[in-house]
C-alpha positions as CSV (number, residue, x, y, z in Angstrom):
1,X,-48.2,-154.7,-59.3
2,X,-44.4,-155.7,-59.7
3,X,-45.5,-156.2,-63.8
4,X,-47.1,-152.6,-64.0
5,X,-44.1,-151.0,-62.4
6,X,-42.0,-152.9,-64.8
7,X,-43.8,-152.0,-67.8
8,X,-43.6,-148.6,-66.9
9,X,-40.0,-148.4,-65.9
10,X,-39.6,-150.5,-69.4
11,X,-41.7,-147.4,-71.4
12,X,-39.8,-144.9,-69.9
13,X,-36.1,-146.7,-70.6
14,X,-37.7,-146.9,-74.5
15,X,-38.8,-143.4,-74.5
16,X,-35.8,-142.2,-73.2
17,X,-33.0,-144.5,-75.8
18,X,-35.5,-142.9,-79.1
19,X,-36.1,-139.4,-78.0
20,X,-31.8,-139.7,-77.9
21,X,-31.4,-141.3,-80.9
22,X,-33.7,-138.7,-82.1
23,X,-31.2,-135.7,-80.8
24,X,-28.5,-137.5,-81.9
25,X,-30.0,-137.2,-85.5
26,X,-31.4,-133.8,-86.1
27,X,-28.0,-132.6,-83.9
28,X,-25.7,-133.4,-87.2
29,X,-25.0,-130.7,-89.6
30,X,-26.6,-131.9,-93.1
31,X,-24.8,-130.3,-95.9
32,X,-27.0,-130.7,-99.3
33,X,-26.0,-129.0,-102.5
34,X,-27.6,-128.8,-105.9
35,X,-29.5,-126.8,-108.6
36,X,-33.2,-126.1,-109.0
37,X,-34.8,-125.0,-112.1
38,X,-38.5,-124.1,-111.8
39,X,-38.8,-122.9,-115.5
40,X,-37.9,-120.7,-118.1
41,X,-39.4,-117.5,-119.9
42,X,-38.8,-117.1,-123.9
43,X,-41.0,-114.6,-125.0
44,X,-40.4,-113.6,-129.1
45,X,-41.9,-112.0,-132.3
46,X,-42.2,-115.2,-134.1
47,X,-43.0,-113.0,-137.3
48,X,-44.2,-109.8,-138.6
49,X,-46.1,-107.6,-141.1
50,X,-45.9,-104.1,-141.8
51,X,-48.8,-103.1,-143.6
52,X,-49.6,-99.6,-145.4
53,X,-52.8,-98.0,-146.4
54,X,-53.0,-97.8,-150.7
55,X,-52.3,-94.1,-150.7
56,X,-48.5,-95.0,-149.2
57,X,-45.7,-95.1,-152.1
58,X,-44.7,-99.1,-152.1
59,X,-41.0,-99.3,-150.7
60,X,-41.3,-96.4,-148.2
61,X,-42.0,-98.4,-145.1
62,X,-39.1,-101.2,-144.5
63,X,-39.9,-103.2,-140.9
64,X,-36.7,-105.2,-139.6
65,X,-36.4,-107.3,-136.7
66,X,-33.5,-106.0,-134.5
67,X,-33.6,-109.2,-132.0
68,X,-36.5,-111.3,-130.7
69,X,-38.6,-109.0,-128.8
70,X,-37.7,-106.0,-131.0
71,X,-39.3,-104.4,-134.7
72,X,-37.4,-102.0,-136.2
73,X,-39.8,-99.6,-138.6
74,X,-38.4,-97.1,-140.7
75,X,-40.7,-94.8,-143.0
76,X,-39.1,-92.7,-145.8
77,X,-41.1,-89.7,-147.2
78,X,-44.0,-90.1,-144.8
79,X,-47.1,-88.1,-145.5
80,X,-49.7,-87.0,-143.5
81,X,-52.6,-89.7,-145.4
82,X,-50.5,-92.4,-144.5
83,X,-51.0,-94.5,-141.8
84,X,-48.7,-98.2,-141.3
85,X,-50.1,-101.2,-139.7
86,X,-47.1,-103.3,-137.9
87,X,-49.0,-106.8,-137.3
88,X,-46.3,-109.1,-134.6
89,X,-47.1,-113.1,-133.4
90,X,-46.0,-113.2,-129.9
91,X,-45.3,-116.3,-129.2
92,X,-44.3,-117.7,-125.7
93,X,-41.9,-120.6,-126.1
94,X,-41.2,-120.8,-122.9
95,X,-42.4,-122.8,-119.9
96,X,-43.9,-119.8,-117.2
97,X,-47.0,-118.2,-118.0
98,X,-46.0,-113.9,-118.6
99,X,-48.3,-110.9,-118.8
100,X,-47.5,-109.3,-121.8
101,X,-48.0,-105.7,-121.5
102,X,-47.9,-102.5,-123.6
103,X,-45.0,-102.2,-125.7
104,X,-42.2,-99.7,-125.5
105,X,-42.0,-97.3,-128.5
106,X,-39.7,-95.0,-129.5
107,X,-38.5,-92.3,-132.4
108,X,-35.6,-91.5,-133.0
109,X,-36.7,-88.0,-133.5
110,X,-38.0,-87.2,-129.9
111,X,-39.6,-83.8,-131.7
112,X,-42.2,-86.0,-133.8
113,X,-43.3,-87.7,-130.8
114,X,-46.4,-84.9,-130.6
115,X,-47.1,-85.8,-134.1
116,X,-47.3,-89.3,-134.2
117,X,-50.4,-90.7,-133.4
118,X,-50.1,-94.7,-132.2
119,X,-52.7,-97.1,-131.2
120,X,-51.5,-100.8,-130.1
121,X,-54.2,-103.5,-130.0
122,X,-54.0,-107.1,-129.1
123,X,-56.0,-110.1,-130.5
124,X,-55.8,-113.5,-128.5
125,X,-54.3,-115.3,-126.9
126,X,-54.8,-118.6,-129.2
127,X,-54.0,-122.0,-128.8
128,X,-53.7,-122.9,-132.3
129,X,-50.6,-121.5,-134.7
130,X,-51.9,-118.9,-136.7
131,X,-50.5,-117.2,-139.7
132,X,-50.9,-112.8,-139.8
133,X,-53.7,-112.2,-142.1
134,X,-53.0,-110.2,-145.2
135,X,-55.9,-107.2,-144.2
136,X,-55.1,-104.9,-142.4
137,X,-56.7,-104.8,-138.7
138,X,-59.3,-101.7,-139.5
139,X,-62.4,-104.0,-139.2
140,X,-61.0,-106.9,-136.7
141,X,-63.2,-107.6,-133.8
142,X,-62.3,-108.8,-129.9
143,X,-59.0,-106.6,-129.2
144,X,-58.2,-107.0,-125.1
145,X,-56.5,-105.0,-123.1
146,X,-53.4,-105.2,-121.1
147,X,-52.2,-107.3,-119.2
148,X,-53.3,-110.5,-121.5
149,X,-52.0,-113.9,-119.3
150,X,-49.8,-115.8,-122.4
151,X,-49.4,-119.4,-121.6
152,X,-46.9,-121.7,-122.4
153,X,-47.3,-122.3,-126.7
154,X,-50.2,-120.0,-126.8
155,X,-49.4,-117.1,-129.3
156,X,-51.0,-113.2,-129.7
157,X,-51.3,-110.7,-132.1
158,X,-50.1,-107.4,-131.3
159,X,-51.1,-104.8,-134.4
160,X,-49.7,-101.5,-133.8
161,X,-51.0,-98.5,-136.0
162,X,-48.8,-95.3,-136.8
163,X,-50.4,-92.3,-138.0
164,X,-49.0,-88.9,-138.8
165,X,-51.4,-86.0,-137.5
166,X,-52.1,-82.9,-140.2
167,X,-50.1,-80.2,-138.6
168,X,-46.9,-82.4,-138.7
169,X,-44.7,-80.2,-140.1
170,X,-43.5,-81.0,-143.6
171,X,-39.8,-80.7,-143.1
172,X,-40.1,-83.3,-140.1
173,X,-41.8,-85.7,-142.8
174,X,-38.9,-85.6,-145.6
175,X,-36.1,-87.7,-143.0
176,X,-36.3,-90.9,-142.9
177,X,-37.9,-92.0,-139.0
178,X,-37.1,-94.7,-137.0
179,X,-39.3,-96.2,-134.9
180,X,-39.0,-99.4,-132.5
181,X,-41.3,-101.5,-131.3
182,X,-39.9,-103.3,-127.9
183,X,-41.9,-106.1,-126.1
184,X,-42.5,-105.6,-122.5
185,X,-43.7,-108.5,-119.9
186,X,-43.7,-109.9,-116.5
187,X,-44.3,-113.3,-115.0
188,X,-47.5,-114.1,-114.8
189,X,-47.3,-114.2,-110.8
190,X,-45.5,-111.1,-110.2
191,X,-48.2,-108.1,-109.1
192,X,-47.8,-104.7,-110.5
C-alpha cells in the first residue's frame, strides 16, 4: 500500500514539474520574422499576327505591341469588305495557374464603337509551343469559351476578328482608327 501511495504521489510531483515546464514555454513571447513567396503570375503576348482578308490594300493594317499584355492595331482607309484577323500566343510564364478572360477593347473613336463588329475566340490551352499559323482562323475548329484555366508553360491562342458593318459611315472610315487589345485575367482560385 505504502508503494501505491508513493507511486501516486510520484505521478502527480511529475505531472505537476511538465505541465510547468510546459507554461513556462508557451508563456514566452516568440518573435519570428521573414518573407514568403507562394508564386508569381506573368501572363504575356509571346507574339502576334494581324491578318487581312485579300480585298484589304497591303500596308493599311500595322499591329504593334504597346507592352506585354497589350496589341496596338491601327487600320488606315478601312472599308466596309474588310475584315482583320489579330491572332495573339498567350503564354503563362509564370508559376500560378490564371483564368484568362475576355479581353478589353477599345477605339479611340468611341462613335465607331456601333460600327465595329468584334468576335474574340480562343483555341487551347496546349502544352506544346506552337507557332501562329499563316490562315486565317475562318475554318479553325474547337474555340472555348471564357474563362479557359492557363497553367504554368501552357500557351493559348486568342484570334480576334474586326469587321466594319455596311452603314458605317464613310467619313468615319477615311481616319486612321486605333484599336487596343488588352489582356484580362485572374488567378485561377479567385471566384467571380
Amino acid at each position: 500500500m505504502k508503494k501505491v501511495i508513493s507511486m501516486i504521489f510520484l505521478f502527480i510531483v511529475c505531472v505537476l514539474v511538465f505541465s510547468s515546464l510546459t507554461y513556462a514555454l508557451w508563456a514566452q513571447t516568440l518573435h519570428v520574422s521573414g518573407r514568403m513567396q507562394t508564386g508569381r503570375k506573368d501572363i504575356r503576348i509571346a507574339c502576334y499576327k494581324c491578318l487581312h482578308c485579300c480585298c484589304c490594300p497591303p500596308n493599311k493594317v500595322n499591329c504593334s505591341l504597346l507592352n506585354r499584355q497589350t496589341i496596338l492595331v491601327t487600320w488606315k482607309n478601312a472599308t466596309h469588305h474588310c475584315k482583320v484577323w489579330v491572332i495573339a500566343k498567350i503564354r503563362n510564364a509564370g508559376t500560378l495557374p490564371v483564368d484568362i478572360l475576355m479581353p478589353t477593347i477599345t477605339i479611340d473613336n468611341p462613335e465607331l464603337r456601333r460600327y465595329l463588329r468584334v468576335r474574340v475566340f480562343f483555341f487551347g490551352p496546349f502544352n506544346r509551343d506552337l507557332r501562329i499559323p499563316s490562315s486565317s482562323p475562318d475554318y479553325w475548329h474547337s474555340c472555348n469559351t471564357p474563362p479557359i484555366q492557363l497553367d504554368p508553360g501552357q500557351s493559348l491562342l486568342m484570334c480576334v476578328l474586326f469587321r466594319f458593318s455596311f452603314c458605317t459611315p464613310h467619313e468615319y472610315l477615311e481616319d486612321p482608327i486605333n484599336i487596343t487589345i488588352s489582356l484580362n485575367y485572374r488567378l485561377w482560385n479567385y471566384g467571380g
